[in-house]
N, C-alpha and C positions, 0 to 999 in steps of 0.2 A: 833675258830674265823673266820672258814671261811666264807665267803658268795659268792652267787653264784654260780655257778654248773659245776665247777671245781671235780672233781672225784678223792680223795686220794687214795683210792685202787686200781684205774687205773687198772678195770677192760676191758677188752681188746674187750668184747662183745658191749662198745661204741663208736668202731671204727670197719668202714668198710675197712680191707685191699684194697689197691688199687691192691690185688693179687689175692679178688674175684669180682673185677669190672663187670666181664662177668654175673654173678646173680646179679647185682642191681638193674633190673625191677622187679626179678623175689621173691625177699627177701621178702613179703608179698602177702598173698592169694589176688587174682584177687577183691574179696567184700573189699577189707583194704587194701590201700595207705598207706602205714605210714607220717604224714606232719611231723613229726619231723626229725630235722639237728643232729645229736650228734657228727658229728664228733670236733665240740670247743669245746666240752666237756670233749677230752682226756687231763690230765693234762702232758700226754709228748710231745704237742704241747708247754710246757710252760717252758721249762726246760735251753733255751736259748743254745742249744747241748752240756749241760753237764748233761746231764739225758741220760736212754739207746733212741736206734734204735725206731722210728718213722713210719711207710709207711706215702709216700709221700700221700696228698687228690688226687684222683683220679678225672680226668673228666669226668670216664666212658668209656673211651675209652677199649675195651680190652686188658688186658698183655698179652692174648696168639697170637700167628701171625694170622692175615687175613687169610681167606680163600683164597686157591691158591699158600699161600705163604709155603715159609718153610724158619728158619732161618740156614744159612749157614757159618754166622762167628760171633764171639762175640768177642767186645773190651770192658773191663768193668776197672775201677778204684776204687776202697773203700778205706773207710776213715778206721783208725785200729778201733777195738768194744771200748765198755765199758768200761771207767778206772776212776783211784785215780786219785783226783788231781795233779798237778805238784807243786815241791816243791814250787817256792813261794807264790800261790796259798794255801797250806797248811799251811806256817808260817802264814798267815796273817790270817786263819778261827782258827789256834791253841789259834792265839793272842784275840781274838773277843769271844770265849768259853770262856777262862780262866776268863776274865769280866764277862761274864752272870754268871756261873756258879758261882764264886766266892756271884757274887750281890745276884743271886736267892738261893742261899742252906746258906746265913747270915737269923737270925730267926728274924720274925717278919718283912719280907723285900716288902709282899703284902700289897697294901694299896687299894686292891678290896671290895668292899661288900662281906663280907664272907671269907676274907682271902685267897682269892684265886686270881689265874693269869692264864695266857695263858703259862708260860712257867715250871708252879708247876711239869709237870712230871718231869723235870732234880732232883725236890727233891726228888722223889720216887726209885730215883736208878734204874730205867728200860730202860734207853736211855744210851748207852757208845758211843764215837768217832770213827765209823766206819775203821779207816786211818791206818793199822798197819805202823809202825817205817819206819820200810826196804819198802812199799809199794808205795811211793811217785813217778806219770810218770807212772808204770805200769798198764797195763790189768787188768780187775779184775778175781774172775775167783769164785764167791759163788754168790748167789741169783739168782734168774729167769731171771733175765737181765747181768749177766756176759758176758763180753763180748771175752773170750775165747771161751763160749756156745753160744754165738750169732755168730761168725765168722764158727764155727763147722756145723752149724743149717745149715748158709746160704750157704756153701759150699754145702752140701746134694740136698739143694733146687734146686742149679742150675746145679746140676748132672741131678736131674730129669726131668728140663727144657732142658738142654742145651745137656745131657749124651752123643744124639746120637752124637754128635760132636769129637765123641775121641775115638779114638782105644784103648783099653785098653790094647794093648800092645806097643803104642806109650809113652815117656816119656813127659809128662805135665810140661811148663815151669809155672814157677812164676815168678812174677817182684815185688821185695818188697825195698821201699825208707829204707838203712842199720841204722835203728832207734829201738830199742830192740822190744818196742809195734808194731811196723808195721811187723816187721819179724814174731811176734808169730802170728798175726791177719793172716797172710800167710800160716804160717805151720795147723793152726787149719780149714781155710778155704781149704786148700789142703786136709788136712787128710779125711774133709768133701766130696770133691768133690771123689776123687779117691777113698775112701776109706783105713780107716787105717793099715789095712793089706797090703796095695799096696804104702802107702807113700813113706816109705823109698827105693824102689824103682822106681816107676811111677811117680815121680815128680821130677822135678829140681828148687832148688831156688837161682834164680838170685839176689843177692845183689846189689841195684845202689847207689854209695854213694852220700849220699847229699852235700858233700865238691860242691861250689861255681866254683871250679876248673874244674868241668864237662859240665859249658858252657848248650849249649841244648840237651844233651843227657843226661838228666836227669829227673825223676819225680819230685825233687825238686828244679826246674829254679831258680836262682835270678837274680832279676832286677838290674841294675847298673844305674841308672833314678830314679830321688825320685818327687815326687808327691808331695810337700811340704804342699802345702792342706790338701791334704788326707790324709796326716802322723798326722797331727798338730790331724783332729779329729781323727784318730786311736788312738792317744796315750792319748786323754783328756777322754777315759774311765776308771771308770765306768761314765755312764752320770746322770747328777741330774736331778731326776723329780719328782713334790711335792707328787705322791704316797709312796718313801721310806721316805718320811718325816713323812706324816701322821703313818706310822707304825713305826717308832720310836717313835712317838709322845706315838701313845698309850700302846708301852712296856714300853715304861720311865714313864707313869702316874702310871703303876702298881705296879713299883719295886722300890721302894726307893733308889737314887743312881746309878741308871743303866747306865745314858747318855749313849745310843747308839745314834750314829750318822748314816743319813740317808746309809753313805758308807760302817758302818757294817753290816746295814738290807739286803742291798748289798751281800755281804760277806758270811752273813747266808744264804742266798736264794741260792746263787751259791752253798755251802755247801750242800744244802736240795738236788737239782738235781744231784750232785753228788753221795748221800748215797743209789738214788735208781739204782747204778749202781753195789752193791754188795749186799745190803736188797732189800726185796718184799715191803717194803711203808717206810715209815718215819712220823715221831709223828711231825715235822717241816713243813709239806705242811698246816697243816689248821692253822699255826702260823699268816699266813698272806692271805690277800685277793686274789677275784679274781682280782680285779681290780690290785693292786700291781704283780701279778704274770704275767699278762698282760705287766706291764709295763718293769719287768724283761725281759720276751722274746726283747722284742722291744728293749732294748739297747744292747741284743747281734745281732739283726738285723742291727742295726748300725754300731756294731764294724764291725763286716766281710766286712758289704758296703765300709766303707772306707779303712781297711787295708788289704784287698784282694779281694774283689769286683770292681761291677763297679764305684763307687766313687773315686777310682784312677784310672785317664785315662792309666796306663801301663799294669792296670792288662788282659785288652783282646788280649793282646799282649804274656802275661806269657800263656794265656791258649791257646793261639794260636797254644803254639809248641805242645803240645798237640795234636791238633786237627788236625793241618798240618801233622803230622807224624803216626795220627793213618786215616787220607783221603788215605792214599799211601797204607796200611795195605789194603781197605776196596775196591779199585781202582787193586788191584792186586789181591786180592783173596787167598780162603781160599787152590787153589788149588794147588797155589806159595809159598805161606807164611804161612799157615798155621789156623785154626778156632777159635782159642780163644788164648788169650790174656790175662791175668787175673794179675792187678797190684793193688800196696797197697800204700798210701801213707798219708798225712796229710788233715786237712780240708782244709788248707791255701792253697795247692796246687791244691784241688777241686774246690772250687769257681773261680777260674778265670779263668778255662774251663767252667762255667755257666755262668759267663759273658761273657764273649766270643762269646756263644753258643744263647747268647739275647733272651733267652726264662723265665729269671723271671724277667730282670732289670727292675726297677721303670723309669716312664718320667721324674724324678725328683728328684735331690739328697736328701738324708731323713734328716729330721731336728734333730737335738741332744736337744733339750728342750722339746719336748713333743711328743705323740707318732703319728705320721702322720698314720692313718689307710686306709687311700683308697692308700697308698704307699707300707704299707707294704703285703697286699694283693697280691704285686708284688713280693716282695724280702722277703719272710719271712723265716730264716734262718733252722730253723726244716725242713720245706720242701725241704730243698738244701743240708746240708750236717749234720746231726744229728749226733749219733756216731755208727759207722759202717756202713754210708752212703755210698751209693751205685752209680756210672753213668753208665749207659752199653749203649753202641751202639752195634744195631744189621741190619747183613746186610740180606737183606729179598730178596731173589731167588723166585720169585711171576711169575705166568702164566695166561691164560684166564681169568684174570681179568680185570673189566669197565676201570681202569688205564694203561692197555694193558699187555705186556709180558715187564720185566724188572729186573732190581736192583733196588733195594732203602733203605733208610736209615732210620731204628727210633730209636729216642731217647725216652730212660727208666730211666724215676729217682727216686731213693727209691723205684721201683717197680709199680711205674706208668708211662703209655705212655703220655709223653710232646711234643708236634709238635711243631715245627718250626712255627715263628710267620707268616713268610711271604712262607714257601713253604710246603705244604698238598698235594701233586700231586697225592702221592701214595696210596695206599690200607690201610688203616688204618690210613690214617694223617699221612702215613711216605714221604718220599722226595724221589725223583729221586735221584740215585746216581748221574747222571751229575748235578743238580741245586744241591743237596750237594755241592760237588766241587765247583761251582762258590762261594756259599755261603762261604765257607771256603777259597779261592782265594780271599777274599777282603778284611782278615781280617789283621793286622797290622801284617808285619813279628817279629819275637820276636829276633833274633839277630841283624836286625838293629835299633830297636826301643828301645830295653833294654840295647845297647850297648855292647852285649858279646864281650869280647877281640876276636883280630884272631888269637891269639895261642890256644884259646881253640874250645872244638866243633860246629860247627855252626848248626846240626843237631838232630834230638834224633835220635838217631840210632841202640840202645841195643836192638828192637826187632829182627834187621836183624843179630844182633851177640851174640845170648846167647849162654849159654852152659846148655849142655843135665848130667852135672855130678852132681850127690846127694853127694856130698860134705859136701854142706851149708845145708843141708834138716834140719840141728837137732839143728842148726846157736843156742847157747844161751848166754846171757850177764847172767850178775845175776838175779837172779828171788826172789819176795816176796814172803814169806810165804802164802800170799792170806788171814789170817784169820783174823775175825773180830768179 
């Protein structure tokens, strides 16, 4: 049923990593330009971040440093990999099955030309509910997009990028927000980076709890300020738009009995993006259009806008502490404080460092009835925090370059370099580390803005106070079975 040129096999050769940006003139011979775009063509641009890791679209700009430069400290944040739903999220996809399947496997239930429908595989027996029992919240950890194997991957990656940075007889802190998926997504990116022979030694994992009670020294801050706006639309999702209508419309003409309603097409679709996070495809992406799947992204574009984005005016203030406390990191040096930094925590706590950070916000809050596209060009949520999405600041030690001898600062998201809307000073679109600074010096403080009590921390302060002991390295809650 698809149409349009959406890619179910989500072969990977129709995306350019923004991690070979450095070849992108060079990707076809000198006689052949290729005029063709594909990167809207990946269907994990469509997944609304409950499908796997994404690269961000690149500008082109190169990931590797400027000539001149060398990078000398890295502060990075990810979201944990690939997972199962969370349980209410699963009762509600379990409830919305049991009707289809029920409707489609009663005999004689097409009312197609030819007896047939869009959804007749569930009657061939070849499709089962990906979700084991025990698995509901966790990592996944089977198919090519596991995100056990994706946290592992990208650890390795940034060994090889970032390797020189660490002694390898130095002990490697982690910083993982104390939530079971964000701990493992730590341990499997550690084992990645240091290598697994050296984890249980070489590494230390720092547990921050996310109790409320930790004030700003925390990865995951809360606001005590509500946004009563921004709550109202966070919480009126999913949002209605006549595309889950129309694909209701035409699964109910086919099935006798079906009535799905547009908010279980909903349902389904978040379902579909979810199954490609333990199988290699799903028989449910060409259920529905491009247009519909289009418009699926775009209402998770909205939810984050309003319930963690810039659509609630508190949230540049939540990413602020953030950014205040990793300025002080980047302002003292690797030679004080140490080179890397490598922390885990949720998407909700990502995006309000990107708001913050004003380099995807729309001029204009996004409307909830239909899909504003020269908006969401701004804020489109795959490009910000996918799953196992990535921010890293990198502090760039640059010499004899046009921008002279200096520091400076660039921002890397998903593995593409994003600059600052108003400061490019430096070699590569990155920033002076002083207009950094300023640039972060005007952002809303987050314990007077969010209201932290004064008995609790007014700071983030756990990178100046970890500890070097492997303890927690092997930290486990219960774990699912993983199989499907």
């Amino acid at each position: 049923m698809m149409s349009g040129t959406l890619i179910a096999s989500i072969p990977y050769l129709y995306l350019i990593p923004a991690a070979t940006a450095t070849s992108l003139f060079s990707t076809f011979p000198s006689s052949h330009i290729s005029q063709q775009v594909f990167d809207g063509d990946n269907f994990l641009k469509y997944t609304g971040i409950r499908g796997p890791y994404v690269d961000r679209k690149s500008y082109g700009i190169s990931r590797d440093p400027p000539p001149q430069c060398t990078v000398d400290q890295v502060i990075m944040i990810k979201r944990h990999g690939e997972r199962y739903p969370s349980s209410d999220e699963g009762s509600s996809i379990e409830t919305v099955l049991k009707k289809v399947n029920s409707t489609v496997q009663s005999a004689n239930s097409s009312l197609t030309p030819g007896g047939r429908g869009d959804l007749d595989f569930l009657r061939r027996g070849n499709w089962t509910y990906f979700v084991p029992s025990d698995c509901y919240e966790a990592e996944t950890s089977t198919g090519p997009y596991a995100g056990l194997a994706e946290a592992h991957t990208h650890g390795q990656q940034y060994r090889a990028r970032y390797g020189h940075l660490w002694d390898d007889h130095a002990v490697l802190p982690l910083f993982a927000a104390e939530f079971q998926r964000i701990i493992d997504t730590a341990r499997e990116f550690g084992e990645g980076f240091v290598g697994m022979e050296n984890y249980t030694t070489k590494a230390a994992m720092n547990l921050i709890s996310e109790s409320s009670s930790r004030g700003a020294d925390s990865l995951t801050p809360s606001c005590h300020q509500d946004d009563s706006g921004a709550r109202d639309n966070c919480n009126a999702y999913p949002y209605h738009l006549p595309q889950f209508d129309a694909a209701a419309e035409r699964l109910n003409a086919q099935y006798k009995g079906l009535n799905l309603s547009w908010s279980d097409v909903v349902t389904l679709m978040t379902m579909t993006a979810y199954e490609l996070n333990t199988r290699s495809s799903s028989e449910w992406i060409d259920i529905f259009t491009t247009d519909e799947w289009v418009s699926f992204s775009y209402i998770w574009d909205v939810n984050f806008y309003y319930c963690a984005g810039p659509g609630n005016k508190y949230m540049r203030a939540v990413g602020a502490n953030y950014l205040n406390a990793s300025l002080s990191l980047l302002q003292q040096g690797p030679s004080k404080v140490g080179p890397l930094f490598f922390n885990f925590a949720h998407d909700s706590n990502i995006s309000p460092i990107i708001a913050a950070l004003d380099i995807d916000n729309p001029p204009q809050d996004l409307p909830t009835d239909r899909v504003a596209f020269d908006l969401q060009q701004n804020w489109r949520i795959t490009d910000i925090i996918p799953m196992g999405g990535r921010l890293t600041l990198e502090r760039l030690n640059c010499s004899a370059t046009s921008a002279g001898t200096g520091t400076y600062v660039r921002i890397v998201l998903n593995e593409a370099v994003v600059p600052l809307r108003d400061c490019q000073d430096g070699p590569g679109y990155s920033c002076s580390l002083a207009q950094y600074a300023e640039f972060v010096g005007r952002l809303p403080g987050f314990a007077s803005e969010c209201h932290v009590p004064v008995d609790e921390p007014q700071v983030l302060g756990f990178w100046w106070n970890y500890t070097t002991s492997t303890a927690e390295n092997w930290h486990r809650g219960e774990r699912c079975n993983g199989l499907a």
